[in-house]
Structures are given as C-alpha cells and as structure tokens.
N, C-alpha and C positions, 0 to 999 in steps of 0.2 A: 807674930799673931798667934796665940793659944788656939787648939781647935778641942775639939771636942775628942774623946776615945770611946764612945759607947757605939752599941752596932744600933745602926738603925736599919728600920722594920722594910724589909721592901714592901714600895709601894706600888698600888695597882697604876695598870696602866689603862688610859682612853685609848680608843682605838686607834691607829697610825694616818694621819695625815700625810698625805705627800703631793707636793708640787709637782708639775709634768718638767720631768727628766731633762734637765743641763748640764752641756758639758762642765765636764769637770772643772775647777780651777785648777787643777795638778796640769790638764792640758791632755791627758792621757783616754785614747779613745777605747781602753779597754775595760772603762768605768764607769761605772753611772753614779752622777750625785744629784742631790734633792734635798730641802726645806723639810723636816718632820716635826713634828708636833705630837704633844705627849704631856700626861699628868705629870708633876710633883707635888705629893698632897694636894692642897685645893687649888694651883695653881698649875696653868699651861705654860708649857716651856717651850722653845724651839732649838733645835739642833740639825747638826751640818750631815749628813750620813753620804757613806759613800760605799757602792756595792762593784765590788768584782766581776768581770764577765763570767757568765758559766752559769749552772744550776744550781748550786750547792750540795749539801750545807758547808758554810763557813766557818772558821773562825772569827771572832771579833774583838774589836778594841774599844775602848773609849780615847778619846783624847782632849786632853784639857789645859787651854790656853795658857799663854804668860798671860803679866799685869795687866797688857794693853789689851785683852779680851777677845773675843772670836772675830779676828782680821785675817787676810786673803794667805799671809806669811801660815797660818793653821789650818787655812782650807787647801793647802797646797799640801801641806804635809800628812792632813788625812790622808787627803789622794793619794799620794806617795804611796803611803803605806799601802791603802788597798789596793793600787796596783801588784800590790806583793799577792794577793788573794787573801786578804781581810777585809769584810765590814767595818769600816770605822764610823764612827758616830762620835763628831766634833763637837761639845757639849758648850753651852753659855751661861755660863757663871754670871756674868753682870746682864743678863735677860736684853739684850738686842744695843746696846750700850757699848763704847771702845772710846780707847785711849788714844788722843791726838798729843801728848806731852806726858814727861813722866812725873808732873804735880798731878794728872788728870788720874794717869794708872794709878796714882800712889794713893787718890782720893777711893777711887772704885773699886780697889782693892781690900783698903780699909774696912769700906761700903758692904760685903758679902758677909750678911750674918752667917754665923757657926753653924748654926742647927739648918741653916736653907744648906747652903753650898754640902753637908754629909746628904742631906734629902738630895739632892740634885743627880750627886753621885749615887744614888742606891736608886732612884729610875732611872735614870742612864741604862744601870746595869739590868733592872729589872728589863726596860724598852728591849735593850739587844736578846737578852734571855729568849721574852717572849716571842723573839722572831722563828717562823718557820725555818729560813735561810740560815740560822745562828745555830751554832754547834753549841749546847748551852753548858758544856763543860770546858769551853775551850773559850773563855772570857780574858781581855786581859784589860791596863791599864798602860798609856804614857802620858808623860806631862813636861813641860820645860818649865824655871822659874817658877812662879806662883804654883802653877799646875804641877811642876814635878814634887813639890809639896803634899797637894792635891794628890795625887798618883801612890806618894806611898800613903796616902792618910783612906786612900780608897783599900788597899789593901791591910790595913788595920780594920776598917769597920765593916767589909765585906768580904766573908769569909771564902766564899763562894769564887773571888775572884783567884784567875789562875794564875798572875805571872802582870808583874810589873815595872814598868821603868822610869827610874828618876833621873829625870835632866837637872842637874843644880838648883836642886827644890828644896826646900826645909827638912830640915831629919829629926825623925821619932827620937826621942831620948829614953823615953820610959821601957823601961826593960819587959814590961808586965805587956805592953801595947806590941812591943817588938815577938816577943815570946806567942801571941797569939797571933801574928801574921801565918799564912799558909800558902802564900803565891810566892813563887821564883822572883827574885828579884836582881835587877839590873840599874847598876849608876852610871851616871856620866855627868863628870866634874872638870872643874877647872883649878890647878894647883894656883892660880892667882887670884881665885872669886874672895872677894875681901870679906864678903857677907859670909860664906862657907868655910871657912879653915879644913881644910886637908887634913890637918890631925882630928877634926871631928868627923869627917869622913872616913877615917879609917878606925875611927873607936865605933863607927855603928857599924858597919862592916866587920870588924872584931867580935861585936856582943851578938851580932846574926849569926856567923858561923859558929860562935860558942855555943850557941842554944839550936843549934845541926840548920840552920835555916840554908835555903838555896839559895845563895845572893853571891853576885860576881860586881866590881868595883874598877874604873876606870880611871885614873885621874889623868888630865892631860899638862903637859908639865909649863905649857907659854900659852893657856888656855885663861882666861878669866870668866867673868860669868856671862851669860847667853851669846857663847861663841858660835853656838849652833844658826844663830838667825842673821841673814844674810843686812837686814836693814839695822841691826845694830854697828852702824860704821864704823866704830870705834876697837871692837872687840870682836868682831866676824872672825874666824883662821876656817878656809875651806878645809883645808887638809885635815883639820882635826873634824870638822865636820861632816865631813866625807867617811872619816873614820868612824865616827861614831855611827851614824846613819847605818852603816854596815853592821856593827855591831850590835842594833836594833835588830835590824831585818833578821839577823841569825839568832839573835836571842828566841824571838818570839817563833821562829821556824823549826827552831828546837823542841819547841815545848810544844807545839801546835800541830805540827806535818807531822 
C-alpha cells in the first residue's frame, strides 16, 4: 500500500473527552485507562489512552494497531507499556471497526484512505502534545504489522516525533523520506516474515545509519511475522517475544528517562 510522504499540518484539537476511569485491560492497578475523544480535521475520533499512576509529566507514545484493528491483544499492550510510566494513546485507524478473519483485516485495511490515516496520526500526536501530563518533547511512536508501517511513516511526516519503533511494518524506501526522519528509531523482525525479507531490512537500516540516523535493527532468526501477538497461533515464539518487549521498554527508557 503507497502512502503518502508530505508532512501534514497538525491539527487543532476539541477538547478532551473522557469516560469515568476503567480498569485497565493490561489488568495493572497502577494505571488508569479511558475512551477519549478528539478532532481529526472535521471528524471525531476515538482512542484507547492509558495514564500512569503519579503526577507527572510524562513521556508519551502513540500506539497503533495491526490489520485486525483496535482489539483487547492492543489495549493490553498500551497498558503494558504505560505501566512503564508512559502515556499511551492506542489510536483507531478503522474508526470503532475490527477484524473477525484476515479477508475482513485485508478488506479494512485496504479500506484506510492515505491522506485520513497521516491526519489521524498528526492528532494523535498533536492530542498527547497538547496534554498538561505530556512531556511535549518526549513523544514517541510503536506499531506492529500494518502499524509498525504506520510507526515509521509517523516519523517520516512528523518531525516533532522523538523515537520510534517498528514491529515488522512496511519500510520507507525513499532515501529523501528516510534522510528527513529525526526520531531514534527501533525494529523488530522476523528472519522468516515472507512479506519482509531480511535483506530489505538490512538495506534500510544500512541507508539510516549512512545518513548518521539513530536506528538499532533486530532480526529474530525462527521468528516470522507477528510473532509478537500471542493469538496468532501459528507463529507466536514467547521467547522472542519476551525479548523483544524488553527491548522496547529499553529503547524508549533510553531516550525518554
């Protein structure tokens, strides 16, 4: 799927909506999550947000789903994360819509025009910006599959973002789109994902560090694609996922604490 390389414009944000305070789906009581609501151009969007115990200010992430869309396997992994002490804000690419079969992902996916899903991500980022709570230089970006796409195409068209991570997501090719990234960047692959060849995974990693970029590259060697998600029966590896997971939490701890 071609996306788009121009930066788009942040947009203004409606004021924040929030549902009264549910436990987490991560399960973790040292986190609050809530339903929020927020502009994209002329349209209201909804997202997953998950807040850290404490006062702040925090760091924050966006996070953004595979094919099958914002399901409980993403509301877990927000959580996750924010129990690291991040903000995350689990965003919804297909507007309240998921994937019951991978004809349905494959349909919905299709389905995400270019120019919404870059708007989507540019309030996202604007939404966390604008929080009191949000440390506003300390933004980042993760995504698996469709989203780890998403993730680095978020740090191509927003500058502002600080640091992000691709889970076996689509890679930039354009040397011009790559050359203007300015976030830290972090992969995580599968030497058996058929969609990804490994030798293209290490020619974009190649042309980042040729052009001085911050990018560290992962491949895992009996890994295929979305090994990280527990309900992909087929292709799940804890251990690799366990590893990776860690080397999320340290990436973003690096650049953020």
């Amino acid at each position: 799927m071609r996306r788009s390389r121009v930066n788009i414009p942040v947009v203004l944000m409606m004021a924040l909506t929030l549902s009264a305070p549910a436990p987490s789906v991560a399960g973790d009581a040292n986190i609050t999550s809530s339903t929020v609501s927020y502009l994209s151009g002329k349209d209201t969007v909804s997202a997953y947000l998950c807040v850290p115990e404490g006062t702040g200010p925090f760091p924050a992430v966006m996070v953004i789903h595979e094919w099958w869309g914002l399901n409980d396997w993403v509301r877990q992994s927000a959580g996750r994360l924010s129990a690291e002490g991040y903000i995350t804000l689990a965003i919804d690419l297909y507007r309240g819509r998921a994937a019951g079969s991978s004809e349905e992902a494959h349909e919905l996916m299709r389905g995400v025009p270019e120019d919404r899903a870059a708007r989507d991500l540019s309030s996202a980022f604007a939404y966390l910006r604008g929080m009191k709570s949000v440390i506003p230089g300390k933004i980042g970006s993760v995504g698996w599959c469709m989203g780890g796409g998403y993730s680095l195409e978020a740090a191509v068209t927003i500058p502002e973002l600080s640091a992000t991570v691709i889970c076996y997501g689509r890679l930039v090719t354009d040397s011009a789109a790559i050359a203007g990234i300015r976030a830290s960047m972090l992969g995580i692959f599968g030497a058996r994902d058929r969609g990804i060849p490994e030798a293209s995974v290490r020619d974009f990693e190649k042309s980042g560090r040729e052009m001085g970029k911050d990018i560290n590259v992962t491949i895992y060697p009996r890994a295929g694609h979305a090994f990280m998600n527990p309900g992909n029966t087929d292709g799940y590896r804890k251990e690799d996922a366990e590893d990776a997971w860690g080397r999320i939490v340290a990436f973003f701890g690096k650049r953020f604490k």
